[in-house]
C-alpha positions as MATLAB code, in Angstrom:
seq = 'XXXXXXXXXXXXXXXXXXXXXXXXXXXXXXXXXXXXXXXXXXXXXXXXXXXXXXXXXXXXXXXXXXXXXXXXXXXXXXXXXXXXXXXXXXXXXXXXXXXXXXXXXXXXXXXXXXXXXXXXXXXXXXXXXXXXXXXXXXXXXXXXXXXXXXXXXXXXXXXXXXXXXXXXXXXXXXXXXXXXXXXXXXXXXXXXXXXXXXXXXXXXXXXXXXXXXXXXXXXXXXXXXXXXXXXXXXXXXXXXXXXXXXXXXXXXXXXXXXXXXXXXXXXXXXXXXXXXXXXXXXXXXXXXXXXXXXXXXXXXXXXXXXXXXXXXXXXXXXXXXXXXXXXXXXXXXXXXXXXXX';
ca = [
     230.756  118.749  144.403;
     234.297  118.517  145.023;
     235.828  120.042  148.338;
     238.302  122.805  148.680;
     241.107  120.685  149.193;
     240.238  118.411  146.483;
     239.897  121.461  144.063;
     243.576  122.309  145.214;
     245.102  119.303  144.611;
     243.545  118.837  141.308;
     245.156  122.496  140.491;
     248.405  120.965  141.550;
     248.635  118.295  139.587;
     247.360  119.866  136.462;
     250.352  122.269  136.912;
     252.618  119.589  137.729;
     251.527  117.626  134.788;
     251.534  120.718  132.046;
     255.392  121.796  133.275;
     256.501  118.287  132.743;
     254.990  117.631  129.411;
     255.520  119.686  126.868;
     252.335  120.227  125.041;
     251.923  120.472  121.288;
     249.132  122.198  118.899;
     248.955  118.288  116.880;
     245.198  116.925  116.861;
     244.596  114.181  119.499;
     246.021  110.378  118.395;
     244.086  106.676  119.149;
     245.906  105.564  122.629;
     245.165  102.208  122.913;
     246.808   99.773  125.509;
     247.047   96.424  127.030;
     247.729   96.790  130.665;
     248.437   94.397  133.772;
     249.756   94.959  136.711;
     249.608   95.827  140.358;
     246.153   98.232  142.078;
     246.020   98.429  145.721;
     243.836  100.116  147.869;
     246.873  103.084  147.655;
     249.161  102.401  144.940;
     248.617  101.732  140.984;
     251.036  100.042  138.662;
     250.429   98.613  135.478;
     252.577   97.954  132.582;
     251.402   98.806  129.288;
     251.790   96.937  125.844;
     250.614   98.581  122.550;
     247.399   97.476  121.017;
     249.001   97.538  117.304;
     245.284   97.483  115.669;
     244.355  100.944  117.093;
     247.379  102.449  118.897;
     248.942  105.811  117.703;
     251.492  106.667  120.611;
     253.995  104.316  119.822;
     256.475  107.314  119.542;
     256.331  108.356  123.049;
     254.415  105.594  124.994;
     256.519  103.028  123.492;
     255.985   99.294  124.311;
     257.247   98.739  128.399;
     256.092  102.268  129.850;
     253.899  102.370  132.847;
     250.778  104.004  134.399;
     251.647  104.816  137.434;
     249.907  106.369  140.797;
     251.772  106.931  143.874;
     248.683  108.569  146.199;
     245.998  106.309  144.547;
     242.900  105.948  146.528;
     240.356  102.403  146.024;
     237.846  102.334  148.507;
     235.643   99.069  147.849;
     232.696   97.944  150.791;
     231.490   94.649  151.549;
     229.306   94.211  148.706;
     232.575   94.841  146.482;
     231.178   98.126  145.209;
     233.498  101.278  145.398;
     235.135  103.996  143.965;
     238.697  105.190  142.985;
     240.747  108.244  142.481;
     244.216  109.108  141.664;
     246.510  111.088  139.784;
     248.278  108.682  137.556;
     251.800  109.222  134.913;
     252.619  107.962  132.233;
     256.633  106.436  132.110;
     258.710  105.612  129.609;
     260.761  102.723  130.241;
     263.811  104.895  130.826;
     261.713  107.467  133.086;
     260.306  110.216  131.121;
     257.180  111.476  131.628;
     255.431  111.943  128.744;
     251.285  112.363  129.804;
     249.487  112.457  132.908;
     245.888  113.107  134.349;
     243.534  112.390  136.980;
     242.017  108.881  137.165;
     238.539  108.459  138.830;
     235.710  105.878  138.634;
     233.685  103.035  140.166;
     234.701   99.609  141.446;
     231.906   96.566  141.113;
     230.007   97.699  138.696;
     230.161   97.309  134.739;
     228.967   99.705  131.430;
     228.431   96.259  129.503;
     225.119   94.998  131.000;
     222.592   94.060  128.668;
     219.046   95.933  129.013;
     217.516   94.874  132.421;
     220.719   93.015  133.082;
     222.624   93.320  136.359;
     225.008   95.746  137.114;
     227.453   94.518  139.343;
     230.376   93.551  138.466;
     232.805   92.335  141.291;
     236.887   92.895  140.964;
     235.845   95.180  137.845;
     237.101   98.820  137.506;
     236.086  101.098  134.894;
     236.900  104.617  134.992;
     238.389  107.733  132.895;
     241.477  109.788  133.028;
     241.599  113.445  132.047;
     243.638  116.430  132.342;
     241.131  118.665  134.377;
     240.742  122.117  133.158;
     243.285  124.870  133.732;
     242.682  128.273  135.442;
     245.076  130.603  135.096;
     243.412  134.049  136.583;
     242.573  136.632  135.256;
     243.287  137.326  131.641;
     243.159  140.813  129.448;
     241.331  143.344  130.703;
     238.631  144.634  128.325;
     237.731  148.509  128.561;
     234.179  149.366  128.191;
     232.917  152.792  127.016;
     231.116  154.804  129.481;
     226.509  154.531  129.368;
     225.000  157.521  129.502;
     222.122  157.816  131.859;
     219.591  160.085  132.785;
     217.945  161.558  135.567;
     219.205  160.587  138.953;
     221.055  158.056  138.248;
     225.021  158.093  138.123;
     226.427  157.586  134.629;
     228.570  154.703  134.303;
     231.581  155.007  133.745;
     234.397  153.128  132.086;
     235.395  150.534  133.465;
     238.374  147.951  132.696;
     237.142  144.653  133.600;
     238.905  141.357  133.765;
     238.073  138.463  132.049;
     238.771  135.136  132.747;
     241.485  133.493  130.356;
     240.801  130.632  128.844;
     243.343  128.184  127.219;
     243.357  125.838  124.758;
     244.253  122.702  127.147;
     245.617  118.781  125.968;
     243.196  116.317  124.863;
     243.424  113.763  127.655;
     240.301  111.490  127.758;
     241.370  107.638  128.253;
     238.526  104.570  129.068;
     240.082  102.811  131.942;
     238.444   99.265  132.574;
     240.196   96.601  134.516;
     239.493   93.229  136.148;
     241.073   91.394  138.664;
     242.647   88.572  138.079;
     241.285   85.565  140.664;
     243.709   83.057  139.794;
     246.756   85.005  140.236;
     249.303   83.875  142.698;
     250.696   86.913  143.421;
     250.214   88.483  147.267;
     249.069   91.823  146.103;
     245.804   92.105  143.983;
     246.851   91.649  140.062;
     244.546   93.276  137.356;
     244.559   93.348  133.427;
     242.500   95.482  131.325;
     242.766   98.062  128.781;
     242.934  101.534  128.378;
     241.163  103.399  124.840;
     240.954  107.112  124.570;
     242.006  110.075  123.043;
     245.716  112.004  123.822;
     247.181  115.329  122.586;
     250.859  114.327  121.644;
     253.687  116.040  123.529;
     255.138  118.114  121.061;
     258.187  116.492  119.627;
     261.887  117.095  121.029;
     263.672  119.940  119.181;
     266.211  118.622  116.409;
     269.358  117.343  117.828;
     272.145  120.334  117.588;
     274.202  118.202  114.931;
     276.168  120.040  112.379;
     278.048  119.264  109.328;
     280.231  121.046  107.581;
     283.343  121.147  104.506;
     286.781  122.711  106.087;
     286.542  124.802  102.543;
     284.123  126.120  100.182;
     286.325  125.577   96.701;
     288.419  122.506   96.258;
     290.772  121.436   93.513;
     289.418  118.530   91.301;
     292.022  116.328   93.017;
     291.821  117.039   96.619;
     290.094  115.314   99.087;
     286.920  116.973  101.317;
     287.530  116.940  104.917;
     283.908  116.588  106.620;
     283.509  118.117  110.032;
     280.818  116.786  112.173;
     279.622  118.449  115.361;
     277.884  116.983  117.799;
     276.520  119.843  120.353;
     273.678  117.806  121.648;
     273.958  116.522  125.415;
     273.115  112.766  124.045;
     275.382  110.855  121.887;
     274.275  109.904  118.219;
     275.366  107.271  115.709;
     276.062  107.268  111.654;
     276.358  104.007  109.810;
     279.681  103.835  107.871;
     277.829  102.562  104.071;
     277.804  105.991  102.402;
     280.372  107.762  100.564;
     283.361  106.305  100.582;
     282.255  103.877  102.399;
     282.051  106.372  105.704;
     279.229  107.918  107.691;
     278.974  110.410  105.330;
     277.208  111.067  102.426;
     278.297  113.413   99.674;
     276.059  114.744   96.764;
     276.393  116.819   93.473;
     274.009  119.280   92.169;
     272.555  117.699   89.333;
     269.815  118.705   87.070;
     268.492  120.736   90.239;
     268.314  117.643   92.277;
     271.036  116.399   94.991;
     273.004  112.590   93.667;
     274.829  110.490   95.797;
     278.669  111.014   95.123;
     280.340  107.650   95.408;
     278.474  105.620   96.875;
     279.685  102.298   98.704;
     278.859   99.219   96.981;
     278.418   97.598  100.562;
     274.673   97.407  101.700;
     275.444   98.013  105.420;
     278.092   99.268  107.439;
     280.001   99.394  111.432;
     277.482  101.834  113.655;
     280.106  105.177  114.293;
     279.341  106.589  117.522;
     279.744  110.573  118.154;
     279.621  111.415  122.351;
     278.079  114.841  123.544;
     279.630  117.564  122.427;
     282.089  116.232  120.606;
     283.691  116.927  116.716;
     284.797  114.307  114.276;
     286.413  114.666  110.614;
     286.092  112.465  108.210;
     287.772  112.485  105.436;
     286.858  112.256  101.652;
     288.346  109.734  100.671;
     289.344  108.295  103.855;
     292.697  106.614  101.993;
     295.146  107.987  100.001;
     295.083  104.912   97.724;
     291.885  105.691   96.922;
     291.672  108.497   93.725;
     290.282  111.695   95.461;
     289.892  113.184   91.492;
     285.733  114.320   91.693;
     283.647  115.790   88.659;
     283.318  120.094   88.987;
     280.414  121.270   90.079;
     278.530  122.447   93.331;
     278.000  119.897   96.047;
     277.135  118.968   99.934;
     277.681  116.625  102.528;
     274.993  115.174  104.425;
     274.765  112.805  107.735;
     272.128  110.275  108.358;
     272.263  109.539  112.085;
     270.645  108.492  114.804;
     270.122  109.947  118.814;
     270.646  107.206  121.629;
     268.697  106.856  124.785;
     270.517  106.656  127.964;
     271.336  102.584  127.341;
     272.948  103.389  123.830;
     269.703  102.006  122.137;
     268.957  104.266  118.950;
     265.472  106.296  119.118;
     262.893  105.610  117.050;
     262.914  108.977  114.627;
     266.266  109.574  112.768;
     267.437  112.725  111.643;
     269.782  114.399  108.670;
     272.291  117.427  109.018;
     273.214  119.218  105.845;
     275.979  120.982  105.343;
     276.285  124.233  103.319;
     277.112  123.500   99.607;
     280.796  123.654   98.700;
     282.488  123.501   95.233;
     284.816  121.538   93.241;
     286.218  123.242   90.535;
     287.672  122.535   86.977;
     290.961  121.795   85.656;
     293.044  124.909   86.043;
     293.879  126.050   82.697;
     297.338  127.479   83.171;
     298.606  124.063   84.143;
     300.060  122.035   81.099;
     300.922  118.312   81.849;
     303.414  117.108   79.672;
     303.130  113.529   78.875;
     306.470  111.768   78.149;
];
């Protein structure tokens, strides 16, 4: 049975954990993980690498993140059997955190012993980390209709009575087995191990606030589109210049009820075009006047392919397209007579 104070501070961390992750409705994924690293009798390190057989967190426990405990507790006796307790994080490698849980298990002793076998295990860890369960009071009150009675008893009335609510918490569940590494050099205890379980993703970041646009909705035959790109997001993005006109941008016609790349550059890749926080870049269609601006009529649209950056400039795994409202290019006006001579 778990004390008062231990009851608190499991409350506490569960609410710490659930306001920094934000917690999706997707089924639980395979997390599966090398780790090594650093366990002390008060602090808990490790470095994780993904297990590419089973792994499916890739997306936000990329390759680098840590598991990390900063009030760990390993409490191991003479014979080198023990226990352990913390309440571990998940990093990214650029400080995020994306899951986190209570850690708790034995020290010495191993699951892997063959029938009658021994036991003990010394310098081996094996444990579990969950998300303990979440009380949040009292939920909606449910009214009950008043029971008649006879004799001398009072009738009962109706009463409103609370329930208690009960949410539909993350899937956190993770095998934790380590084993200390003897030959290690280093002056603080070194371990390596894995970590299997089950994880409710955090629910993806909403799309970037990337726009797109035409500066006009009807265009001669003849004139060239000016693209307007907006970048309202609060991290910087990047567009490959390989698409129309051999820019960042990609512009289709309506076709047969399906969107076809307008022309197209013939190169196969392209300069990265950065586009900083908040601001707006043109681009125009195309970009040089010795290039013939003269497109087919018909209904069309600009798209951009791009790319968010981290905090280092690296591109994020997932990229993402903005689409711009439709536009038109419209036929030869019939009033005008070109005279050839």
């Amino acid at each position: 049975m778990k004390s008062g104070v231990a009851k608190t501070l499991y409350a506490v961390v569960t609410a710490l954990v659930l306001s920094a992750v934000t917690v999706s409705a997707l089924p639980p994924v395979v997390l599966s993980k090398d780790a090594s690293g650093v366990i002390t009798n008060t602090n808990l390190s490790l470095l994780l690498k993904v297990n590419p057989s089973s792994d499916a967190t890739q997306r936000f426990i990329p390759d680098g993140s840590k598991l990390v405990s900063d009030n760990f507790v390993l409490k191991i006796d003479d014979r080198g059997l023990g226990t352990f307790r913390g309440f571990v994080k998940f990093v990214t490698p650029d400080g995020k955190v994306v899951l986190g849980g209570v850690l708790e298990g034995v020290a010495g002793l191993t699951v892997r012993r063959e029938d009658g076998g021994d036991s003990r295990y010394p310098g081996h860890l094996v444990g579990i980390i969950h998300l303990p369960p979440v009380n949040t009071g009292s939920g909606p009150k449910i009214t009950t209709t008043p029971v008649p009675t006879t004799g001398s008893d009072k009738a009962l009335s109706a009463t409103d009575s609370p329930v208690p609510n009960v949410v539909e918490e993350p899937v956190c569940e993770i095998i934790f087995m380590m084993d200390l590494m003897a030959q290690s050099a280093s002056p603080v205890p070194m371990y390596r191990g894995h970590l299997d379980g089950l994880v409710t993703p955090p629910a993806p970041p909403p799309p970037p606030k990337v726009m797109i646009r035409s500066d006009r909705l009807q265009y001669p035959p003849d004139a060239p589109v000016m693209a307007i790109i907006e970048n309202g997001d609060t991290r910087a993005i990047q567009g490959h210049a390989f698409y129309s006109y051999c820019t960042i941008v990609r512009m289709e016609r309506l076709e047969a009820e399906a969107w076809k790349p307008y022309a197209m550059c013939l190169l196969t890749g392209g300069p990265a075009v950065v586009i900083k926080p908040g601001e707006r870049k043109t681009v125009l269609l195309p970009p040089d006047a010795t290039v013939p601006a003269v497109k087919d009529p018909g209904t069309y649209r600009l798209t951009l392919a791009f790319e968010v950056l981290d905090s280092a400039g690296t591109p994020l795994p997932d990229p993402h397209v903005a689409v711009s409202p439709p536009f038109q290019v419209l036929g030869p006006d019939p009033g005008r007579v070109v005279v050839a001579s």
